[in-house]
C-alpha positions, 0 to 999 in steps of 0.5 A: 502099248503103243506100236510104232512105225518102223523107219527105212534103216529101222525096216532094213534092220534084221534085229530092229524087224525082228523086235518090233514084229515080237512086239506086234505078236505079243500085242495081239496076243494081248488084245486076243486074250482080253477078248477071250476074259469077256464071255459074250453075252448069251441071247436070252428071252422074255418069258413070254416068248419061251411060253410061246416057243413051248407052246405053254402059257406066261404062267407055267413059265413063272411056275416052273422058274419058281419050281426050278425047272430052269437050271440056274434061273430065278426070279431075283424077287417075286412079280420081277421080270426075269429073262432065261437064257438061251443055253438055259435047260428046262426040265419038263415035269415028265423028266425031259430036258430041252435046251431053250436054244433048240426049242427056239430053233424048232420053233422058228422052223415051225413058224417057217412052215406054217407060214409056207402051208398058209401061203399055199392055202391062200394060193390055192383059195386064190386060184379057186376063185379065179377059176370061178370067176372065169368060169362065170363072165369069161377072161378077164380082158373081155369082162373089163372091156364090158365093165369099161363100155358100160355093159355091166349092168349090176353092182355085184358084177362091178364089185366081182371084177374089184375083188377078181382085180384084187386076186389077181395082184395078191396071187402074184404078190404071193408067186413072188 
């Protein structure tokens, strides 16, 4: 349907303005409409990735699509790849269900938190170390001045304040 612009006398027009804003409304109910006849296409995963979302091995999986265990997902042929929905719902061997949208959601805030808790480990190892290491030669700045000057005597003290140097920088990579 093609719209076309109104002239001034059109515009000034009450029943000109009034068709062509009929015409507008129904052209968008139109276009609202043939949005609404195509479903969206729903995220789906390989099976690999919901294996490792429930914590299962690739073949559970492909035993349990075999089983139907995955309302409305076969496999089109045996050896096939096959990708399961994520509005998909699996039924656990024990009777529990799980909508694979909300396995995947605990799974990412799982991952979320082990990568925070991994943060925080190495964090904390990282400010050990550096503890130790002050500790031992003192402040940085005066082991360096050392290192400079040619005072450090031994290759451990040199490799000691490459990898200090090195702890450094990674902790403030990880302070952000």
């Amino acid at each position: 349907m093609l719209i076309h612009r109104l002239s001034d006398d059109e515009f000034l027009d009450h029943e000109k303005f009034a068709a062509a804003q009929r015409e507008i409304v129904y052209f968008l109910t139109q276009v609202q409409r043939s949005l609404q006849a195509e479903p969206l296409r729903a995220k789906h995963y390989p099976t690999r990735e919901v294996a490792r979302m429930l914590g299962v091995s690739h073949q559970t999986i492909s035993r349990w699509i075999a089983q139907g265990r995955f309302a409305g997902v076969t496999r089109p042929e045996p050896g096939k790849h096959v990708d399961i929905p994520a509005n998909a719902i699996l039924e656990y061997p024990s009777g529990e269900t799980v909508r694979i949208s909300e396995a995947a959601k605990s799974y990412q805030a799982r991952m979320q938190a082990a990568a925070e808790t991994e943060s925080e480990d190495e964090l904390c190892f990282i400010t050990g170390k550096l503890s130790a290491y002050e500790e031992k030669y003192g402040p940085i700045e005066q082991f360096k001045q050392k290192s400079d000057s040619g005072e450090l005597v031994t290759s451990d003290e040199d490799i000691d304040l490459d990898v200090w140097t090195y702890l450094l920088k990674r902790k403030q990579e990880l302070l952000g």
